[in-house]
C-alpha positions as CSV (number, residue, x, y, z in Angstrom):
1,X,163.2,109.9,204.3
2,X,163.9,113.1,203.2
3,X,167.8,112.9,203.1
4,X,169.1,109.8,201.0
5,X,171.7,107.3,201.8
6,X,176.0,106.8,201.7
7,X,177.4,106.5,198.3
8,X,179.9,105.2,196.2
9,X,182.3,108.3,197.0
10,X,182.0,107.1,200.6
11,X,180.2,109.1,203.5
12,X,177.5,109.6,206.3
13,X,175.3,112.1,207.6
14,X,172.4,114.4,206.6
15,X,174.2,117.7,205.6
16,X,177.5,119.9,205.5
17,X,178.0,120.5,209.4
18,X,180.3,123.1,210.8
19,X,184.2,122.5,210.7
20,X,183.4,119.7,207.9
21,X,182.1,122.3,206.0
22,X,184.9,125.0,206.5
23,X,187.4,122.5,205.8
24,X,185.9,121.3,202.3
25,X,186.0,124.9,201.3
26,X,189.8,125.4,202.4
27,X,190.4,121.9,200.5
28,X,188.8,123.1,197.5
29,X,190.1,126.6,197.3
30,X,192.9,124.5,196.3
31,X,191.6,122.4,194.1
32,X,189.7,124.8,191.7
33,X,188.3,122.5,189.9
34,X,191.2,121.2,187.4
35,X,190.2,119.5,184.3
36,X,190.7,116.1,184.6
37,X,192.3,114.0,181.2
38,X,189.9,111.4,179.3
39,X,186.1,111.8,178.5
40,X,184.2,114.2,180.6
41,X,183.4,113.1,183.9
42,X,179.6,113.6,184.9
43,X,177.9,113.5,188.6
44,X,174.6,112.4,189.2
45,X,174.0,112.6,193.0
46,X,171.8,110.1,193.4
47,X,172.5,106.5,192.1
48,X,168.9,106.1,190.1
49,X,170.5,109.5,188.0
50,X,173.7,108.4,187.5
51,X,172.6,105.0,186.2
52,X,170.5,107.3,183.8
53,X,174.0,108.8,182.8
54,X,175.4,106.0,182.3
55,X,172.9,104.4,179.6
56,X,173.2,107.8,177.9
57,X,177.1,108.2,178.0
58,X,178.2,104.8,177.3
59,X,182.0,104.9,177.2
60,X,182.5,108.6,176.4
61,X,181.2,109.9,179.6
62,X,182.8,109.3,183.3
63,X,180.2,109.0,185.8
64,X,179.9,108.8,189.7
65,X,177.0,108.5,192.2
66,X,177.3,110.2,195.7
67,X,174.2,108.3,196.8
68,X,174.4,104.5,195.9
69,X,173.9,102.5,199.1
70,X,170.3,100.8,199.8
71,X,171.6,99.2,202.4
72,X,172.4,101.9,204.8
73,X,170.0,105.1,206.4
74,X,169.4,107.0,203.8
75,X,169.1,110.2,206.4
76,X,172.6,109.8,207.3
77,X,175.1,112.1,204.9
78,X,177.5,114.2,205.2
79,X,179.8,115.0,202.5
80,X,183.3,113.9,203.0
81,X,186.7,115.0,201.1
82,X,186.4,112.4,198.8
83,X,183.0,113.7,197.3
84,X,184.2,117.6,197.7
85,X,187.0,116.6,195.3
86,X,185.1,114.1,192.2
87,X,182.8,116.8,192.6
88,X,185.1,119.2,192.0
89,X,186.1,117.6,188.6
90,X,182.8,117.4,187.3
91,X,181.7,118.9,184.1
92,X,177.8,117.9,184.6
93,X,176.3,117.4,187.6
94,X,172.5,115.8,188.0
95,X,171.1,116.8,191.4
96,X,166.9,115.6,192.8
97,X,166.4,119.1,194.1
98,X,163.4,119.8,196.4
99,X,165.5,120.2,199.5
100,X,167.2,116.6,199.3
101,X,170.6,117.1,198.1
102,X,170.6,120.9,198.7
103,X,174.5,119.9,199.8
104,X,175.9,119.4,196.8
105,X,175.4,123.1,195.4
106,X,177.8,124.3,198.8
107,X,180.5,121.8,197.2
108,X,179.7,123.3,193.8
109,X,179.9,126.7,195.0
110,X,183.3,125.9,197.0
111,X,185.2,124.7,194.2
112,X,183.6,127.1,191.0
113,X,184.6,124.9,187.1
114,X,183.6,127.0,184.7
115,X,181.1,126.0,182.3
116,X,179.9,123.2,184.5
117,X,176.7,122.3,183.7
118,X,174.2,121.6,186.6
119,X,170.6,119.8,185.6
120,X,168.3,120.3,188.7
121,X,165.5,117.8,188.1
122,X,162.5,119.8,190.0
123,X,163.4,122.8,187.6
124,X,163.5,120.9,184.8
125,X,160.5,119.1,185.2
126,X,158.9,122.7,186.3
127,X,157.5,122.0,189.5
128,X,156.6,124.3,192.3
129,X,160.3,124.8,194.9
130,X,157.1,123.8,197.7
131,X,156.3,120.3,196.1
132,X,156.5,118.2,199.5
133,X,157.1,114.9,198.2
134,X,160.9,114.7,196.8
135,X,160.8,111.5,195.7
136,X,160.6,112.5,191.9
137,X,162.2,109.3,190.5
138,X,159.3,107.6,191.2
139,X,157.3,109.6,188.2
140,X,157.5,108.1,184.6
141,X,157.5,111.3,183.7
142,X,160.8,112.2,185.5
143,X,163.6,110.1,183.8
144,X,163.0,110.4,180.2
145,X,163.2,114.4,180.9
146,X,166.4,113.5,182.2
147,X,167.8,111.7,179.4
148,X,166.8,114.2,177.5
149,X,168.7,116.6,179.0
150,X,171.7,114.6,179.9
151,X,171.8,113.8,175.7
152,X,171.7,117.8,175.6
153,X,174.5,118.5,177.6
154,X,176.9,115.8,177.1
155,X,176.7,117.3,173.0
156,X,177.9,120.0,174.6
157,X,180.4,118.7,176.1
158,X,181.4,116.0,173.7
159,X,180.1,117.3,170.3
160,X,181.4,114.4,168.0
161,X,179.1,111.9,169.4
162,X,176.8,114.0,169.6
163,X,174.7,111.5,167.7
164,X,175.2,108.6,169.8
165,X,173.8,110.6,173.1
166,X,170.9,111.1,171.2
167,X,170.0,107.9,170.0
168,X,171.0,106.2,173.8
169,X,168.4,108.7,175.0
170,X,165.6,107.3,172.6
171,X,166.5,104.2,173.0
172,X,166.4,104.8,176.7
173,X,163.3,105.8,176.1
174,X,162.0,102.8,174.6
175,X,163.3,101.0,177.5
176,X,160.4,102.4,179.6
177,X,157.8,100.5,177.8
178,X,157.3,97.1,179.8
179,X,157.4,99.2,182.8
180,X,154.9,101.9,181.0
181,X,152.5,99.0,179.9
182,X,152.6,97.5,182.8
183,X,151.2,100.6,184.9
184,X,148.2,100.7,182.6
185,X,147.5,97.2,183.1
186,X,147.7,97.7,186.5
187,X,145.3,100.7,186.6
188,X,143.0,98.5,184.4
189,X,142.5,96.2,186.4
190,X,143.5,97.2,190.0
191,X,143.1,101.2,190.0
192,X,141.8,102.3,192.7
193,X,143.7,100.2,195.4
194,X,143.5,101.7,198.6
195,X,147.2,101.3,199.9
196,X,148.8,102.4,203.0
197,X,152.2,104.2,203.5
198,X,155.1,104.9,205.6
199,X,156.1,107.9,203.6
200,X,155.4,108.8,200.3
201,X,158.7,107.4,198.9
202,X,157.1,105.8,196.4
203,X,154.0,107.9,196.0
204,X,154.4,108.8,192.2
205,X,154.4,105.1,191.3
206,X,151.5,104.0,193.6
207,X,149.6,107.4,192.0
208,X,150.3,106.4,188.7
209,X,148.9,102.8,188.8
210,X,145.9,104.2,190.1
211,X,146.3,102.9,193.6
212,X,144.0,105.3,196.4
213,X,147.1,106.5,199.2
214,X,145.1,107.0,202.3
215,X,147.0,107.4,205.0
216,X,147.4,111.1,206.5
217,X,149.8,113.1,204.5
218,X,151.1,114.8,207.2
219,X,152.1,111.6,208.7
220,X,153.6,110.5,205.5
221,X,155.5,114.1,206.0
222,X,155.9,113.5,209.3
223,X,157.9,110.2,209.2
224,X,159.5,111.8,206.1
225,X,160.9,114.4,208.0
226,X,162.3,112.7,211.2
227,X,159.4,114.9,213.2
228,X,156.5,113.4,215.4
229,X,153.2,112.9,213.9
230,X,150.2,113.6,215.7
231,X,148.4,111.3,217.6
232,X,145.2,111.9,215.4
233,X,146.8,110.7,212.5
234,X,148.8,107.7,213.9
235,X,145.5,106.5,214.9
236,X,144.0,106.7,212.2
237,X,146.9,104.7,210.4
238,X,146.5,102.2,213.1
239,X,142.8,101.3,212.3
240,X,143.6,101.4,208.7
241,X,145.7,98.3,209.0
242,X,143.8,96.7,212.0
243,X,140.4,97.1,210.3
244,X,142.2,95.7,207.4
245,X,141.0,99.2,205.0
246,X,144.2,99.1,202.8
247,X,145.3,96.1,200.7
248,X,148.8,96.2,201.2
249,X,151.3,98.9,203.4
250,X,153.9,100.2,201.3
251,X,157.1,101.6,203.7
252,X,161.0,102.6,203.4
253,X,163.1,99.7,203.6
254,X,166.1,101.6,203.7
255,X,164.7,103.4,207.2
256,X,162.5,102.1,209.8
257,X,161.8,103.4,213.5
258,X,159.8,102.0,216.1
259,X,156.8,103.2,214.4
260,X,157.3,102.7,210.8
261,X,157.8,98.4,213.0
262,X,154.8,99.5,214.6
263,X,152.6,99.1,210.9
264,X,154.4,96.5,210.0
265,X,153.8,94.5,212.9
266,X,150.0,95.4,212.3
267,X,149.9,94.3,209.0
268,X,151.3,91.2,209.8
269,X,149.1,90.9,212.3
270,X,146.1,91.5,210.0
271,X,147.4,89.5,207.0
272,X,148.1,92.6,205.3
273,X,151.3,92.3,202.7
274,X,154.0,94.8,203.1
275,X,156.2,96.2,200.0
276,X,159.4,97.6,200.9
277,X,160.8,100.3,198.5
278,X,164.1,101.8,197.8
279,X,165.3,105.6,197.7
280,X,168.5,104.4,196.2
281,X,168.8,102.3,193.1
282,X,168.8,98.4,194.5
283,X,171.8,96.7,193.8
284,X,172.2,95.1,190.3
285,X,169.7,97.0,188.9
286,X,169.4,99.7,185.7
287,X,166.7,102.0,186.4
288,X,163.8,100.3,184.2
289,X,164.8,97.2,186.0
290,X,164.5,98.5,189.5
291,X,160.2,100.5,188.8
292,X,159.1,97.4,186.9
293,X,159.9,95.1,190.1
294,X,159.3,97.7,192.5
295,X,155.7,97.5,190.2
296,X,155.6,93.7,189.9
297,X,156.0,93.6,194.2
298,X,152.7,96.0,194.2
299,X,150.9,93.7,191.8
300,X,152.1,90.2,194.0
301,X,150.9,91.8,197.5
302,X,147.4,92.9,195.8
303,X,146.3,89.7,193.6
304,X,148.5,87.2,195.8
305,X,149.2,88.8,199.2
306,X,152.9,88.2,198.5
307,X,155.3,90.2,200.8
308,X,158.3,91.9,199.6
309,X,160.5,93.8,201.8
310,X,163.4,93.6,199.7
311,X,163.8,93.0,196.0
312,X,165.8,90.1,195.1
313,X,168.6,89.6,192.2
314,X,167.2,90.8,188.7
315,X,165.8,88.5,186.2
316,X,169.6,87.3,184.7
317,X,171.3,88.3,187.8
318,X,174.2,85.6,188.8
């Protein structure tokens, strides 16, 4: 959905409401952002970004998640005190843009640091402010642009390992490559997959292993959105999955509604296998970890009809 789940700072809801709001700004008036001793501490908003900050900042950098929990609805957040005042403290913060966390810049602008940075990922990668699908972790092209940048700005604000941000970023970099290789293979020998979705959460994977997403995008926007899709296009979803036209439904596992169980009972029903997929970095997972299963889940339900609605421990996990 388009509003991502509770996080490590602890809350619930979709957005600043009312008195919450008021009161975060009298808290912070008071706050004014006051450095805080030690190594720089650096936000990213959601958890898949602050894992990002973390391979780049090794033990120079402090860094939080607001976002963090796959286990809850990821439509449900409100910010609380206890985010209003990490945030406060923050010398970098690494926001999705695109609508999704548009939240955090109220906090920002309630408690003013000066010289914070703020990385805004649709500006930096230069997309359009109407792109409709904010999912953008989901593009290989998204986090090494962010590691980039994060290398950039902790040198600013740490300039004597300057050196060691930039080689974590490479070597971040680098990391990508099983998951990289593996998306050719997979367009090799399975592009043009004709796959079903809830929502396009994971959208910029499926795209870039060449898989064919043909349900209706404005249901995909629809369900996104918490609105009601129109007839037309649930039907034609419907006889997608009971004619058996897709090879495997790919839906939120973090939120489901009647209809989003609707599908799945349908592909069930119709020996389609489902794929569940995360807006919030799984737990035990890096980044790299977290595409390359999402990836090796796609391959399973197309050359095996494996199911996976949730991703199990990583390879080495306890």
């Amino acid at each position: 959905m388009y509003h991502s789940g509770m996080g490590t700072l602890g809350a619930s809801g979709s957005k600043l409401r009312g008195g919450l709001a008021a009161a975060l700004v009298l808290l912070l008036a008071g706050c004014g952002g006051a450095p805080h001793r030690g190594p720089p501490l650096a936000i990213g908003v959601e958890s898949q970004y602050a894992d990002v900050l973390r391979q780049i900042g090794g033990p120079y950098i402090r860094v939080r998640a607001v976002l963090s929990n796959p286990n809850t609805d990821p439509h449900a957040f409100e910010a609380s005190p206890a985010v209003a005042r990490e945030v406060s403290g923050a010398a970098l913060v690494v926001m999705n843009g695109l609508g999704y966390d548009a939240w955090i810049r109220r906090i920002m602008a309630a408690a003013p640091v000066a010289h914070r940075q703020v990385i805004d990922v649709r500006r930096l990668l230069d997309l359009p402010a109407d792109t409709v699908n904010p999912h953008l972790w989901y593009d290989p092209r998204t986090m090494p642009a962010v590691a980039v940048a994060a290398a950039h700005a902790f040198s600013a604000l740490d300039p004597a390992h300057a050196v060691y941000f930039e080689t974590q970023a490479q070597r971040f970099d680098a990391s990508l490559h099983a998951w990289r290789a593996a998306l050719r293979a997979f367009r090799a020998h399975h592009g043009g997959t004709p796959v079903a979705v809830s929502e396009p959460v994971a959208n910029a994977l499926l795209e870039a292993a060449g898989c064919r997403i043909v349900t209706p995008l404005a249901l995909q926007l629809a369900v996104m959105n918490g609105t009601d899709p129109s007839p037309q296009d649930v039907a034609v979803q419907r006889a997608l999955l009971r004619q058996h036209q897709v090879q495997v439904l790919v839906y939120n596992q973090q939120v489901t509604d009647p209809l989003t169980a609707s599908f799945l009972q349908l592909a069930h029903a119709a020996h389609i296998p489902v794929v569940g997929v995360y807006e919030t970095l799984p737990q035990g997972y890096h980044y790299q970890g977290w595409m390359l299963a999402e990836l090796q889940a796609l391959r399973a339900a197309v050359t095996q009809g494996v199911s996976t609605r949730r991703l199990g421990p990583p390879a080495g996990a306890p």
